[in-house]
Every structure is written in C-alpha cells, then in structure tokens.
N, C-alpha and C positions, 0 to 999 in steps of 0.2 A: 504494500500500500504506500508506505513512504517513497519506495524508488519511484514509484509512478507518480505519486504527486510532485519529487524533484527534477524530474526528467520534462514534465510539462513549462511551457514556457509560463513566468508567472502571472499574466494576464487570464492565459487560461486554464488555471489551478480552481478546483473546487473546494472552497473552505469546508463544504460541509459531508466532503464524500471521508474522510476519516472517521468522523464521530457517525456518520450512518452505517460504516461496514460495521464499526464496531457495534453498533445497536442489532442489525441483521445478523452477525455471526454470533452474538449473545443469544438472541431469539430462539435462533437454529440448535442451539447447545441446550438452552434451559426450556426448550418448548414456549416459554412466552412470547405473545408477539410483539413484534417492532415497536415502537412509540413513534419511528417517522417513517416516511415514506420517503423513497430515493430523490432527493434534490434534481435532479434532471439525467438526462437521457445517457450522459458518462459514466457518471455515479453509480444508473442501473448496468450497466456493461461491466464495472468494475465487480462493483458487488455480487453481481449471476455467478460466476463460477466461481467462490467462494460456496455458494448454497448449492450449485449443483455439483460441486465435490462433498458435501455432507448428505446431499440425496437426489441421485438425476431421475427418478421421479420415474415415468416409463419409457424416457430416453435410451435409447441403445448407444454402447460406447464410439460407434464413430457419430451419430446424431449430437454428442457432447464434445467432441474434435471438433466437430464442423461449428458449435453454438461457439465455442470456444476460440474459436479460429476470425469468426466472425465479431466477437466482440471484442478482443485484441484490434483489429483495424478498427472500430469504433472507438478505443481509445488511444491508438497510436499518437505519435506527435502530430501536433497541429503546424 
C-alpha cells in the first residue's frame, strides 16, 4: 500500500485509500463491515485484491489473474 501511494505522483495520491484498505482488510479479518466505502474508482482497484486474496468468491484462479491484471493498469502510474 505505501509503495503504491509513493510511486504515484503526488497530485494524484489518495489521502484516503490507506485508512480505507485498512478498514476493508479489518472487515475481511473480523467479519464486521466497512465503516466507509472506497473513496473512488483507484482506491477500489487497490483494495479488490486484497479481499479477493482473502476470498475470490466463485472466481476461478485465472478469472482473478485476469481481475488482477486488470486492476494493476487501473492503478498504474498516471
């Protein structure tokens, strides 16, 4: 999470994608839900494969390469 937010240039750094994985990866762990919802559309790209390495749900393992592949260039460098 840190490397990704240093690696972005810092115009387009999201203050709030730290404190939400960590709310999402808490949730995931202790079964409570979120308290926020993903600040925008990077945020959720970052956070998804966090939650679908703790459960790809009825994803098949190349269906989670591919989500995974695909949301890496959603948050590659700008």
């Amino acid at each position: 999470m840190i490397l990704t937010l240093l690696t972005r240039a810092p115009e387009h750094r999201d203050a709030d994608l730290s404190p939400t994985a960590r709310d999402v990866i808490l949730a995931s762990v202790t079964g409570a839900p979120a308290d926020t919802a993903p600040a925008s559309p990077a945020t959720a790209a970052i956070t998804l494969p966090a939650a679908l390495a703790l459960d790809p749900g009825p994803l098949s393992k190349t269906e989670v390469a591919l989500m995974r592949d695909w949301l890496e260039r959603l948050t590659g460098p700008s």
